[in-house]
DRENDO-1510 file (C-alpha; in Angstrom, 1 decimal, always signed):
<recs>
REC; n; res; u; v; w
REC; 1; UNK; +198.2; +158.2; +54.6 .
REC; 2; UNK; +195.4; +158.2; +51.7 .
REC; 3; UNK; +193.3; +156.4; +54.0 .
REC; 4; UNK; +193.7; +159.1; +56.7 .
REC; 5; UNK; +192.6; +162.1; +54.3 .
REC; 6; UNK; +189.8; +159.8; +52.8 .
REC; 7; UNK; +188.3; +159.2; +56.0 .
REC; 8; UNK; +188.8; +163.3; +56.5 .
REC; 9; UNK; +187.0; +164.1; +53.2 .
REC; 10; UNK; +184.4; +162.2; +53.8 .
REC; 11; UNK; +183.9; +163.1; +57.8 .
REC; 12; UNK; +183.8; +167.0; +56.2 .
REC; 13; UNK; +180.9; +165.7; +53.8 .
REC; 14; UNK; +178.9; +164.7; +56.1 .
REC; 15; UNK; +179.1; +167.1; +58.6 .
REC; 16; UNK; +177.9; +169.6; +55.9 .
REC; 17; UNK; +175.1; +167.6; +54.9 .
REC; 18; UNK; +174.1; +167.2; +58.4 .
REC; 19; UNK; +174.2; +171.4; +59.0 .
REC; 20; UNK; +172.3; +171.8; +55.8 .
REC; 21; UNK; +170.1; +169.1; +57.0 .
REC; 22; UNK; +169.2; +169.7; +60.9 .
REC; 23; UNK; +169.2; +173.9; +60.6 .
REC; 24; UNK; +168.4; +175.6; +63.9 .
REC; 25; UNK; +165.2; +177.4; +63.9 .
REC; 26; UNK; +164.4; +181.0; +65.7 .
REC; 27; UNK; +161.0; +180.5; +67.8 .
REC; 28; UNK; +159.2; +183.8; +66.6 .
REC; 29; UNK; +161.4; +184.9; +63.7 .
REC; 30; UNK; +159.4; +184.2; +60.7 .
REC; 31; UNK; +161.3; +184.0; +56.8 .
REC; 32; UNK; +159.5; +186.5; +54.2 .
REC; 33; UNK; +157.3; +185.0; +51.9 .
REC; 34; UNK; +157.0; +185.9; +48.5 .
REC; 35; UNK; +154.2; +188.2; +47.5 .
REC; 36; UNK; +152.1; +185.3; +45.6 .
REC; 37; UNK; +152.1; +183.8; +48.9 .
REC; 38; UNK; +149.6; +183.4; +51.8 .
REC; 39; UNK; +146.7; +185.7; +49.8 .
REC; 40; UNK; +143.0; +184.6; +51.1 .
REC; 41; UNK; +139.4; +185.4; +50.3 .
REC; 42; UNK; +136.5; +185.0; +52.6 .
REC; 43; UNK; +132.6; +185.1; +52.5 .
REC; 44; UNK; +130.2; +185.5; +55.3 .
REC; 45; UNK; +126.5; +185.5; +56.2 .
REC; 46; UNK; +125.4; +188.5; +59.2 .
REC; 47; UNK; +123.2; +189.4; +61.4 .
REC; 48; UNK; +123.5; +193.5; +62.0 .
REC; 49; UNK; +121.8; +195.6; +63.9 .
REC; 50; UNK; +121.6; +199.4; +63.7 .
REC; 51; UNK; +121.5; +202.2; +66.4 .
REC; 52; UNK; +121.4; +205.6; +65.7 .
REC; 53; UNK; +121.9; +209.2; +67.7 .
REC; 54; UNK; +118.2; +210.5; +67.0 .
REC; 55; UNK; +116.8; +207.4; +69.4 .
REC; 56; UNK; +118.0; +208.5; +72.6 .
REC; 57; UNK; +115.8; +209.4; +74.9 .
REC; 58; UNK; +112.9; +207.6; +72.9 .
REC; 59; UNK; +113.2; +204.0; +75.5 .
REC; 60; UNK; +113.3; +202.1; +72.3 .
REC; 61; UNK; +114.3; +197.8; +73.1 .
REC; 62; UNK; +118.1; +197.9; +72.6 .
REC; 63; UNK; +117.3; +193.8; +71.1 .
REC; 64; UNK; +119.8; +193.1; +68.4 .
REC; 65; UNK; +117.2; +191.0; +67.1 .
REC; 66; UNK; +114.2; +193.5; +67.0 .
REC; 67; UNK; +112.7; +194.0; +64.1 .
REC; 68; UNK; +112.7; +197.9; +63.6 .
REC; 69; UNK; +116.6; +197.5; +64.3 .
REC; 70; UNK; +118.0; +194.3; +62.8 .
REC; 71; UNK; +118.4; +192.5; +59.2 .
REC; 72; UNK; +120.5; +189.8; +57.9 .
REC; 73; UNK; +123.8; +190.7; +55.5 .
REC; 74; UNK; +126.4; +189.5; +53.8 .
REC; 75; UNK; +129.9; +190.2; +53.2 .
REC; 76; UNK; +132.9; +189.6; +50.6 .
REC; 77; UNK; +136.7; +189.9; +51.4 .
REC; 78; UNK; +139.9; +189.6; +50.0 .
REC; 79; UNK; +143.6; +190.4; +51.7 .
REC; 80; UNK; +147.0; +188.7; +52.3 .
REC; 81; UNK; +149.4; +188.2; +55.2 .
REC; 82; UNK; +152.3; +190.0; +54.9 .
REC; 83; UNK; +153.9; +188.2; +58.4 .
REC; 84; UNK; +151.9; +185.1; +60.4 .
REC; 85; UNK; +150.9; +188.3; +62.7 .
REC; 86; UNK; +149.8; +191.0; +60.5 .
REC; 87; UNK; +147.4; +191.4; +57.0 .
REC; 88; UNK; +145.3; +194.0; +55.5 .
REC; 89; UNK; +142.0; +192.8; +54.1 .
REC; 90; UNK; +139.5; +194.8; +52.3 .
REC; 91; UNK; +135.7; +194.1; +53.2 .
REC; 92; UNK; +132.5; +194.8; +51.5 .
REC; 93; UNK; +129.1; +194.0; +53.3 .
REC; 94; UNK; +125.6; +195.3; +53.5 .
REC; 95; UNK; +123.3; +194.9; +52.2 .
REC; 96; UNK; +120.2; +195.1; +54.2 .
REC; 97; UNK; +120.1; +197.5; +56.9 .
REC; 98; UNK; +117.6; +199.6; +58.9 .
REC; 99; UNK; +116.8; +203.7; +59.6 .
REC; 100; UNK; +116.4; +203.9; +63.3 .
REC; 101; UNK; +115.3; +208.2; +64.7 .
REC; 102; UNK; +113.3; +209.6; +66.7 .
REC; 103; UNK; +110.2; +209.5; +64.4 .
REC; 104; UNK; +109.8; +205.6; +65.0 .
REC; 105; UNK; +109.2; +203.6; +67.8 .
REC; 106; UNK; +108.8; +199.6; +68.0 .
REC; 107; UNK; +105.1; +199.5; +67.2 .
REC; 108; UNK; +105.2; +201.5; +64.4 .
REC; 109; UNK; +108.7; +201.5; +63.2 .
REC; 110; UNK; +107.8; +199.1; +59.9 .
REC; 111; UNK; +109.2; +199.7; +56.2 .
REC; 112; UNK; +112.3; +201.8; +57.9 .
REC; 113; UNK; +114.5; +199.4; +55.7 .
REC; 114; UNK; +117.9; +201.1; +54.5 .
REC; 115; UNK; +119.4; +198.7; +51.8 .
REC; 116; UNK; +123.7; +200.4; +51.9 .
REC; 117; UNK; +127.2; +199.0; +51.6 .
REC; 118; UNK; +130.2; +200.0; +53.3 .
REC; 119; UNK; +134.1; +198.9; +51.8 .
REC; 120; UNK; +136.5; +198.9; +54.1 .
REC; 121; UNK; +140.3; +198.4; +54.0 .
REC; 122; UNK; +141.6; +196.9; +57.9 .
REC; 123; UNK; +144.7; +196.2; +59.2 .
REC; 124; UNK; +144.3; +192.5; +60.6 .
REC; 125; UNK; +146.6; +191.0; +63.8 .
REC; 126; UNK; +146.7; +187.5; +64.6 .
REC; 127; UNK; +146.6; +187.6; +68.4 .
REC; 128; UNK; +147.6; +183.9; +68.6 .
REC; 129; UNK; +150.7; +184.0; +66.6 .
REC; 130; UNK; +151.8; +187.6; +67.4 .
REC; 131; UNK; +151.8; +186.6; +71.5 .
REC; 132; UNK; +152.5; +182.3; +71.5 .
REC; 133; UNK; +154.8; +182.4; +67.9 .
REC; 134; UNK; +153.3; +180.5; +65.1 .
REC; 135; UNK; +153.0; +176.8; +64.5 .
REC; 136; UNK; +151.8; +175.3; +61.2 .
REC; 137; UNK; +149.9; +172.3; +62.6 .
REC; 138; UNK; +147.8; +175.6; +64.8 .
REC; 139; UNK; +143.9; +174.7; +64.5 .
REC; 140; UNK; +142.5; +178.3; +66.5 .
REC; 141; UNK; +143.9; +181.2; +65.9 .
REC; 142; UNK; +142.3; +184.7; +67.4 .
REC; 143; UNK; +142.5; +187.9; +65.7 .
REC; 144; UNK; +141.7; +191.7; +65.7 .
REC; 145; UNK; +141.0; +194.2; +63.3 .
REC; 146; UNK; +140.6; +197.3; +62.9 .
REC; 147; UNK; +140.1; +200.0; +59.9 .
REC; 148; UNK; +138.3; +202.8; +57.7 .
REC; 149; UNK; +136.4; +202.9; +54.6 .
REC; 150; UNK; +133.0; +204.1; +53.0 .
REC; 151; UNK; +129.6; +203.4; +53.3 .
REC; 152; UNK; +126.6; +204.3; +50.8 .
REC; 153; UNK; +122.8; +204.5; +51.5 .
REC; 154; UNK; +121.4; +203.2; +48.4 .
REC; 155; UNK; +117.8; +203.7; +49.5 .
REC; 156; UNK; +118.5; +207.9; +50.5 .
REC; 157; UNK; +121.2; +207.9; +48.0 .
REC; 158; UNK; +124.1; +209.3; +50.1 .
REC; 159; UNK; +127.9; +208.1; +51.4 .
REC; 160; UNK; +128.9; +208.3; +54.6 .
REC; 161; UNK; +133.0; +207.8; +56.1 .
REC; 162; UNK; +132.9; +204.7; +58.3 .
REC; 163; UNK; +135.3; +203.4; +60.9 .
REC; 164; UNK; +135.8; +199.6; +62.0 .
REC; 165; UNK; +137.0; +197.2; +64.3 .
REC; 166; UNK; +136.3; +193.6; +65.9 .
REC; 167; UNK; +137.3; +190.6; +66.6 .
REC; 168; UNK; +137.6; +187.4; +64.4 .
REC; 169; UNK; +138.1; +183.8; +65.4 .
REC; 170; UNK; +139.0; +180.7; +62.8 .
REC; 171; UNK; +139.3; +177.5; +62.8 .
REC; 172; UNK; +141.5; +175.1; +60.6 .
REC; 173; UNK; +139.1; +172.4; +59.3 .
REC; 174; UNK; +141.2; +171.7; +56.0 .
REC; 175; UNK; +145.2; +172.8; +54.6 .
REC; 176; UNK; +143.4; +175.8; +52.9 .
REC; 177; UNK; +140.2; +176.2; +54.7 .
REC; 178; UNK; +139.1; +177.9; +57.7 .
REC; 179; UNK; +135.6; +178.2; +59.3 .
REC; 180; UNK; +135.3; +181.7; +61.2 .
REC; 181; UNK; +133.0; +183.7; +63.4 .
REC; 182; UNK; +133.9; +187.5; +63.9 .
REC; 183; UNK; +131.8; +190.5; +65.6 .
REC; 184; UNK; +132.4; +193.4; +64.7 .
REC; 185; UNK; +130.9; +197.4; +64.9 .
REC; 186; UNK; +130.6; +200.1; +61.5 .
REC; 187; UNK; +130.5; +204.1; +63.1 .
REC; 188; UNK; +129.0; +206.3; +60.5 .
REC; 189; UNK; +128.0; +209.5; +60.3 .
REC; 190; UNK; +124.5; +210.6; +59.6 .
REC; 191; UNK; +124.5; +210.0; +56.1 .
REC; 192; UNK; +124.5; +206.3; +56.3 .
REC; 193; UNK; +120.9; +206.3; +56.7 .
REC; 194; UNK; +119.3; +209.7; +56.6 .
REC; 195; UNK; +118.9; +210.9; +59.6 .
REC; 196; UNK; +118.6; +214.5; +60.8 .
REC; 197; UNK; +120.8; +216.4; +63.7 .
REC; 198; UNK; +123.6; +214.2; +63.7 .
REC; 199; UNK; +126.1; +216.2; +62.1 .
REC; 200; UNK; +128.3; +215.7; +65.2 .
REC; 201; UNK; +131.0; +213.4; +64.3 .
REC; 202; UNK; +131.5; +212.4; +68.2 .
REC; 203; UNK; +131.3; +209.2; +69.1 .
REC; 204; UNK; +127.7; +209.5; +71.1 .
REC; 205; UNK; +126.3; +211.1; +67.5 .
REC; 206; UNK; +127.6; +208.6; +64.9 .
REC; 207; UNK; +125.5; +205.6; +63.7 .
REC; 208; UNK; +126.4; +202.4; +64.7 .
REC; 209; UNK; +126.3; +199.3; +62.8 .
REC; 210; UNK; +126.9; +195.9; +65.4 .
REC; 211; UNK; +127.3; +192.6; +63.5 .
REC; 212; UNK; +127.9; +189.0; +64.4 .
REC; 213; UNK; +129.2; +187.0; +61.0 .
REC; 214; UNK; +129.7; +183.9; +60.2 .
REC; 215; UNK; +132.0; +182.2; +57.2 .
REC; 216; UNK; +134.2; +180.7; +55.7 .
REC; 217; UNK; +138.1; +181.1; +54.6 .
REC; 218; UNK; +139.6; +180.1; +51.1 .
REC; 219; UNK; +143.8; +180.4; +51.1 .
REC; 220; UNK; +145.2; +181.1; +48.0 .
REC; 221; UNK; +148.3; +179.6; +46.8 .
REC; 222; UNK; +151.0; +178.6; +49.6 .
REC; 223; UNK; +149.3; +179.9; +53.0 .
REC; 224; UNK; +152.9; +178.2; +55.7 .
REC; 225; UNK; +155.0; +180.1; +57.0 .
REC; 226; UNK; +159.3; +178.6; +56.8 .
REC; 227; UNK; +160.8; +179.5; +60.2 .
REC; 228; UNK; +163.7; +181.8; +59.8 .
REC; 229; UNK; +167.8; +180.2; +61.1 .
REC; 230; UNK; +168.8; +181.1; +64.1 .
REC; 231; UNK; +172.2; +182.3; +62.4 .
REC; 232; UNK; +173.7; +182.4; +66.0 .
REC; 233; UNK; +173.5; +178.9; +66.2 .
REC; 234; UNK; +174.1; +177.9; +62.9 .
REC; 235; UNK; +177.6; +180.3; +63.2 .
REC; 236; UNK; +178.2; +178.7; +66.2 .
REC; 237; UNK; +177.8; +174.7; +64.8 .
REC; 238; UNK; +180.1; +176.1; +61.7 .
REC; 239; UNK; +182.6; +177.4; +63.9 .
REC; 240; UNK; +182.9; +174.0; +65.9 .
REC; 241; UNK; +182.7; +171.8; +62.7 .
REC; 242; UNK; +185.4; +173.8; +61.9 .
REC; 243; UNK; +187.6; +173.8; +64.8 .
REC; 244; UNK; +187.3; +170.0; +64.4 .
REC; 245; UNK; +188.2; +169.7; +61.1 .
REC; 246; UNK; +191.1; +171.9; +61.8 .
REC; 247; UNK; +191.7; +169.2; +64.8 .
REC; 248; UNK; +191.6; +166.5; +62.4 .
REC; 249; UNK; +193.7; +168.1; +59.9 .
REC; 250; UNK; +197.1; +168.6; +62.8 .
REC; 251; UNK; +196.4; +165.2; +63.7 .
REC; 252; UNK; +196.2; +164.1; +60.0 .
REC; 253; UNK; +199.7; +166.1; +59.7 .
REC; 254; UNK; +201.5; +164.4; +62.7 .
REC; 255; UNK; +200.6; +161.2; +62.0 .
REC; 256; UNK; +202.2; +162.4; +58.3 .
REC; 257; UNK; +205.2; +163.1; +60.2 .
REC; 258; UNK; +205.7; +160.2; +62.3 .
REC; 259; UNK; +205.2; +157.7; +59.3 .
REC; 260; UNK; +208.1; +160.2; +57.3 .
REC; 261; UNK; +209.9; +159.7; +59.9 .
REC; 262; UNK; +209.6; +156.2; +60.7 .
REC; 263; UNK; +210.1; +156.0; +56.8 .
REC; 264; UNK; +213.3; +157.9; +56.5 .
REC; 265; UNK; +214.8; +155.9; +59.4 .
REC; 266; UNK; +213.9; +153.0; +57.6 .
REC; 267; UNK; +215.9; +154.2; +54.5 .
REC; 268; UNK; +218.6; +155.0; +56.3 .
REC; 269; UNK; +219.2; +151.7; +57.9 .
REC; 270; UNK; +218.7; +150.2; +54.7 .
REC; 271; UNK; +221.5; +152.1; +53.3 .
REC; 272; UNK; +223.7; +151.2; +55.9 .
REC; 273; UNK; +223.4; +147.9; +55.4 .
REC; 274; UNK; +224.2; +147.8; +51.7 .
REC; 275; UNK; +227.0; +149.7; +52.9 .
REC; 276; UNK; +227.9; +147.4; +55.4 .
REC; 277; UNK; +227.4; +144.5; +52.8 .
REC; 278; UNK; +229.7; +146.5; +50.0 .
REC; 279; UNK; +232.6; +146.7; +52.2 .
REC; 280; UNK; +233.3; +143.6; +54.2 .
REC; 281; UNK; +233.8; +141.5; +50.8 .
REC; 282; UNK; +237.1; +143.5; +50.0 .
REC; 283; UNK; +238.9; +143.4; +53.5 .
REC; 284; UNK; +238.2; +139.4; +53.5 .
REC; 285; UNK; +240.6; +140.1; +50.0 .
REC; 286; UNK; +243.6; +141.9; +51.3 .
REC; 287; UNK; +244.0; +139.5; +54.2 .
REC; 288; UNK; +245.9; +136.7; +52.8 .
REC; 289; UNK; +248.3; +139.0; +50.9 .
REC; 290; UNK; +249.6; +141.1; +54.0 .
REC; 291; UNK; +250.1; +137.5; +55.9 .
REC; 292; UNK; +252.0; +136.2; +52.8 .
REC; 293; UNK; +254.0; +139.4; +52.8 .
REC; 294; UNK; +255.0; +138.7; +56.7 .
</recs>
């Protein structure tokens, strides 16, 4: 019987440590992360080009890489995933840009430079992980953004409210390094570089700043992502461990019973046959004194 409940005890230790060993993982459902985690920064190199509401009408090249229109830039960002699918990043580029109105065309248009910065705090969504669930050992991942910030002419000394959006796409080249290209489009209003009649704040009047960027990524601290359990399942695998231990445990009590009972039959013909042995010894005795008597 001790050998029945060792073997029990240790069948129930190691179907724990195998539930607490092989947990069943949702596909999508993604554990928090604690705030330390999965923070990044990022750097990037641009080329931008600038077009304006005061050049229509004027036939000036649309080139992103005309002369009057274009300059290189750079940018500086910092943000943090709160799930593999969203973030929020703040960005700050410029810093070379260009004042394209009416007044210029492409022959003269020389010396319109606009040095300016624009900050801008955008919401971030991981395309790849929000639509196919994320996988650590991922190499591509596509995302969008999209947000709103600030911009400042530091050549005409004004600020200017800016909307953004884009597209980025990274690739994994290390555990906390990522290579990415993103293009993206800055809408200011007129202040942004100065130029008259463009008070409208429709989307035909507002500046436009295109870019094409690229960088790199820097992860700080822990940047993976611990699948959250599928508690259905794991309820489910308790429920049957513990049906089976409950199984084991009725059998473990039957058996109990049988061997008490094979054990108390046991004693019992055991004590019959001390009985049987106590007895016999004192008739053999009284025999010869009734025959003498006869």
């Amino acid at each position: 019987m001790k050998k029945i409940f060792a073997l029990l005890a240790l069948a129930s230790v190691f179907m724990g440590s195998f539930a607490q060993d092989v947990v069943p993982e949702e596909k999508y459902s993604i554990a928090t992360n604690s705030f330390g985690s999965n923070w990044f920064v990022q750097a990037g190199l641009d080329w931008n080009a600038w077009y304006s509401a005061e050049e229509r009408g004027h036939d000036l090249s649309k080139s992103p890489f005309k002369k009057f229109r274009s300059n290189p830039g750079i940018s500086l960002a910092f943000g943090k995933w709160f799930t593999p699918g969203i973030g929020l990043r703040t960005k700050i580029q410029g810093f070379w840009g260009k004042k394209v109105d009416a007044d210029w065309n492409e022959d003269t248009n020389e010396g319109n430079g606009n040095k300016y910065w624009v900050a801008n705090e955008q919401v971030m969504f991981n395309l790849t992980n929000l639509f196919k669930g994320y996988k650590e050992e991922r190499v591509w991942n596509m995302m969008a953004f999209a947000g709103a910030g600030v911009g400042r002419s530091m050549t005409h000394d004004n600020y200017a409210m800016n909307y953004s959006l884009g597209l980025h796409s990274a690739w994994k080249v290390a555990e906390k390094v990522q290579l990415f290209a993103e293009a993206g489009l800055n809408t200011f209003d007129h202040n942004i570089d100065n130029c008259a009649g463009s008070a409208s704040q429709s989307w035909t009047r507002r500046c436009k700043n295109y870019y094409f960027e690229l960088g790199v990524t820097y992860n700080l601290g822990s940047s993976r992502w611990r699948k959250a359990p599928d508690m259905d399942i794991v309820d489910t695998l308790h429920q049957s461990e513990l049906d089976a231990l409950n199984a084991a445990l009725e059998d473990a009590n039957a058996e109990t019973e049988r061997l008490r009972g094979l054990l108390e039959k046991k004693q019992a013909g055991e004590k019959e046959t001390e009985h049987a042995t106590d007895v016999a010894p004192a008739d053999s005795e009284d025999a010869p004194a009734d025959s003498v008597e006869q």
